[in-house]
C-alpha positions as CSV (number, residue, x, y, z in Angstrom):
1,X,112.6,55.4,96.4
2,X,109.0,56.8,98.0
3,X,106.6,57.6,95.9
4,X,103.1,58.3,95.8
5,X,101.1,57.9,92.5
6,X,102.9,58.4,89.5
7,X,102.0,58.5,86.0
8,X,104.3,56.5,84.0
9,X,104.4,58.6,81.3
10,X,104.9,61.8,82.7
11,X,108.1,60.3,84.8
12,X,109.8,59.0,81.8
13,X,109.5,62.5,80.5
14,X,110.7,64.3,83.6
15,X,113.8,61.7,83.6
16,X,114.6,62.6,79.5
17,X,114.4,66.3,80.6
18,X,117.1,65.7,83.2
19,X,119.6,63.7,81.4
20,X,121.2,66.8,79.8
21,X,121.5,69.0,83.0
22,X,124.9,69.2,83.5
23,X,125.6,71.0,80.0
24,X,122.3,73.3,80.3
25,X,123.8,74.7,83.9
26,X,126.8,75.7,82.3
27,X,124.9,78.6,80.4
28,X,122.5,79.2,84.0
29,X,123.6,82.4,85.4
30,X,125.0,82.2,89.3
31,X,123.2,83.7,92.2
32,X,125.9,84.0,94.8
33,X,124.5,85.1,98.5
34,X,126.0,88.8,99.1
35,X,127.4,87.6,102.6
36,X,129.0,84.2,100.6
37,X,127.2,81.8,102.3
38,X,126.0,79.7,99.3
39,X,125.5,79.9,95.6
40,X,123.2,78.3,92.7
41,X,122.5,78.3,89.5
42,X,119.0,79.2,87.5
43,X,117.1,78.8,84.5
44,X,117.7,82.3,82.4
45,X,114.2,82.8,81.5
46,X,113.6,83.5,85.7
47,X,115.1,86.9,85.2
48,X,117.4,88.9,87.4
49,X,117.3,88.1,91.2
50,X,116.6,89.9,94.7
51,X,115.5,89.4,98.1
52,X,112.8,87.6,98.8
53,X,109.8,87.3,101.3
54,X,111.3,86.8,104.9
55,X,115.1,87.0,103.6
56,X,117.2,86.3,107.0
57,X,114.3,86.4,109.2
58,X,113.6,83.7,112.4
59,X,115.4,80.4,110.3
60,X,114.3,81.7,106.9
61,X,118.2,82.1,106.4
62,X,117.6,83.6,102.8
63,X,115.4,84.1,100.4
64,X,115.8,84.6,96.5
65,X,113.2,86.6,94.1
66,X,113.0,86.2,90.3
67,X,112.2,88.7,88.8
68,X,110.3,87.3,85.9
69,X,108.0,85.0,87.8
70,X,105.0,86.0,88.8
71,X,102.2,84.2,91.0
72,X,102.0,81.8,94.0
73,X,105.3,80.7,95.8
74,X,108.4,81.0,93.2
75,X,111.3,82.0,95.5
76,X,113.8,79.7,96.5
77,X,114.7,79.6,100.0
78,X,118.0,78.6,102.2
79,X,116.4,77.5,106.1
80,X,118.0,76.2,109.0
81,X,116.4,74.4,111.9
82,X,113.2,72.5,112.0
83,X,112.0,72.1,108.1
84,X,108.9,73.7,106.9
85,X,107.1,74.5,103.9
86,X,106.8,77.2,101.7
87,X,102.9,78.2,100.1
88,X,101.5,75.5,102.7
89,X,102.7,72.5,100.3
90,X,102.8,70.5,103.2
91,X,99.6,72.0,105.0
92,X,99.2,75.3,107.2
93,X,100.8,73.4,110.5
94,X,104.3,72.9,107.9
95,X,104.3,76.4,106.7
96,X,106.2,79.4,108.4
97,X,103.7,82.2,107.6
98,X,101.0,80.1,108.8
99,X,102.8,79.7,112.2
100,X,103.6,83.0,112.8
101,X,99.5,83.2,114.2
102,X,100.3,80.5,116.9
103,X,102.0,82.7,120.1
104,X,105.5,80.7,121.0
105,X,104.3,78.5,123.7
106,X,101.4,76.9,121.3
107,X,104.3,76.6,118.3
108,X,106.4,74.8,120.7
109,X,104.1,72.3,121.2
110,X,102.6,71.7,118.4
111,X,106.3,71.0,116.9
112,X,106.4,68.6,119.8
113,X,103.5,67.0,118.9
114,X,104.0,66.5,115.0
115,X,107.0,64.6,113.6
116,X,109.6,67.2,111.6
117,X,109.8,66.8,108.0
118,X,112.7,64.5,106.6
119,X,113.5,62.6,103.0
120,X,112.6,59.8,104.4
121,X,108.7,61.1,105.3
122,X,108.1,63.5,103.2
123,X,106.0,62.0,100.7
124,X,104.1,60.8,102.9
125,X,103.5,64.1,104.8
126,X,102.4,66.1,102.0
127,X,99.7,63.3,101.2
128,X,97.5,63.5,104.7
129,X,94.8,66.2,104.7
130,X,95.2,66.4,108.7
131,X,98.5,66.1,110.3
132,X,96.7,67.1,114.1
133,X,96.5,63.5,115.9
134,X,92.4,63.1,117.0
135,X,94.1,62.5,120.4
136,X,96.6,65.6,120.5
137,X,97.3,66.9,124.2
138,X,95.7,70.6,123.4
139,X,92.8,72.9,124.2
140,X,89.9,72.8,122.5
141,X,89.9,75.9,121.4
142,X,93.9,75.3,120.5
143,X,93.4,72.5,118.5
144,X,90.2,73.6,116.1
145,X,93.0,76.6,115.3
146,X,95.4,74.0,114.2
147,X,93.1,72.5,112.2
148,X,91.9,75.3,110.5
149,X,95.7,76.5,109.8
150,X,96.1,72.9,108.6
151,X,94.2,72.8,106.1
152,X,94.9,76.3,104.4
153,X,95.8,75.2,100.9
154,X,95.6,71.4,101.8
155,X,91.8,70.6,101.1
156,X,91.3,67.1,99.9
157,X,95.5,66.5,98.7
158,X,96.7,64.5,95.8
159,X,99.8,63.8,95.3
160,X,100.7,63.1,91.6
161,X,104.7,63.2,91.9
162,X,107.3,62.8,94.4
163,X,110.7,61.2,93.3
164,X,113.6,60.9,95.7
165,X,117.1,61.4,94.0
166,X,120.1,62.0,96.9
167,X,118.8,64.5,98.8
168,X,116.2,65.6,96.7
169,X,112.8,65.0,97.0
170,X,110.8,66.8,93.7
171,X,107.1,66.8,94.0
172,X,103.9,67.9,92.2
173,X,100.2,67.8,94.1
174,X,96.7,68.8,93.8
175,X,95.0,70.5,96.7
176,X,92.0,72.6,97.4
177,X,92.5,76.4,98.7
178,X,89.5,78.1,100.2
179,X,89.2,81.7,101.1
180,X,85.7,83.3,101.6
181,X,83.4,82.3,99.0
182,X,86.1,81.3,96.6
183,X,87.6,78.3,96.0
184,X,90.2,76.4,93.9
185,X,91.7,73.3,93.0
186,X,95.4,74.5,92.9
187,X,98.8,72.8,91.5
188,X,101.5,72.9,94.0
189,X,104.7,71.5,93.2
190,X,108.3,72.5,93.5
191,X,111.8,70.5,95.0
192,X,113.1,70.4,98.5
193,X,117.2,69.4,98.8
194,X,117.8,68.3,102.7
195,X,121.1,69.7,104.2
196,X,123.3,69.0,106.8
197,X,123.3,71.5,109.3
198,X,123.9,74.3,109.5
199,X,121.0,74.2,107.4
200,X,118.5,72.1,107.2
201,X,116.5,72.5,103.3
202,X,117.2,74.6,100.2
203,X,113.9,75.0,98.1
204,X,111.8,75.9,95.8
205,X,108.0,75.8,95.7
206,X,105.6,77.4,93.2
207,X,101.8,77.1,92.9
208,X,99.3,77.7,90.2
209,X,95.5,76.8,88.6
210,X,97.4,74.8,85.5
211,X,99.5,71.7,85.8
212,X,103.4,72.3,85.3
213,X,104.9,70.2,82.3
214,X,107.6,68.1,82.7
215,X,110.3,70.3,81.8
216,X,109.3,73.0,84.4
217,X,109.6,70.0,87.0
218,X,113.0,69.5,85.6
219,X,114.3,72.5,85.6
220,X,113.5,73.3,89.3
221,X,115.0,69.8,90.4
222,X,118.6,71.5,88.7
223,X,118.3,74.5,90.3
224,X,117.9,72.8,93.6
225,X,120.3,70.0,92.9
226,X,122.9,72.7,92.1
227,X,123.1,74.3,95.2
228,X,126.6,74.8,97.2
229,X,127.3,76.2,100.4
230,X,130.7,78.0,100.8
């Protein structure tokens, strides 16, 4: 199992909270994919459900709104290809959006240079504040960008949870985000299952100012847990 720091406590409670979630998914409503790719279930209180930020674009293969969640992150998200990040959980250099400013050569490289996200690593991954080697083979000007991007959201990372179970890998972490003259020590935390291809992750990622409880934890490790592809 890889783990980072992890309070006792608050794991025993996050275990309790799961024990009963084969009979709570039974009264989760469905979402099943319009083109019947997949289906899962979800917590009722999340609301109704629609397409999300980035739905079927580059290997964003879908992406799934609730309606009754509101702030940072919250949609859960099919992908294929080379695993990345949603809200920069993992850093800037893990997240899509962020690599959308990097022109295709630059991208290509720097996925050369840093090593994809798997179960076995990711712990690990979300824990370093710079993922750039010192000794990367780029520009100067190319590798203070990457940096920068890095660090988006990913200022001075703690990571308080991250349980492996199968194929899931639930996690909860501290990090500082910085924009302008403001700046914030945010919760980011959420549950990554690892597919076979033709996919490659099926997540969930959320982000807020307050620390989530133990049964919030729990109920996104379900939802991601209870994923099928058709």
């Amino acid at each position: 199992m890889a783990h980072r720091s992890r309070p006792l406590l608050f794991v025993a409670a996050l275990v309790i909270a799961l024990a009963p979630a084969a009979r709570v998914q039974q009264d989760w409503p469905a979402h099943r994919d319009p083109r019947g790719r997949f289906e899962f279930n979800y917590p009722p209180a999340y609301g109704t459900t629609s397409p999300g930020s980035d739905d079927g674009y580059r290997d964003r293969v879908a992406a799934v709104r609730f309606s009754a969640l509101q702030g940072l992150g919250g949609e859960a998200a099919l992908t294929k290809g080379r695993v990345v990040i949603d809200i920069q959980a993992a850093g800037g250099l893990y997240d899509e959006i962020m690599l959308q400013v990097f022109p295709a050569p630059i991208r290509q490289r720097l996925e050369e240079i840093l090593p994809p996200l798997s179960l076995e690593n990711f712990c690990d991954i979300i824990a370093q504040a710079d993922h750039l080697p010192r000794d990367a083979p780029l520009d100067v000007k190319t590798a203070e960008l990457a940096r920068t991007a890095d660090h988006a959201r990913n200022i001075d990372p703690k990571v308080l949870l991250c349980d492996r179970s199968g194929s899931v890998v639930t996690f909860h972490k501290q990090a500082t985000f910085t924009s302008g003259a403001a700046t914030a020590r945010q919760h980011l935390y959420g549950a990554v299952r690892f597919l076979p291809p033709p996919y490659s992750s099926f997540q969930f990622v959320r982000g807020s100012l307050s620390s989530p409880n133990a049964a919030a934890l729990a109920d996104i490790t379900r939802m991601v847990q209870s994923f099928i592809s058709r």
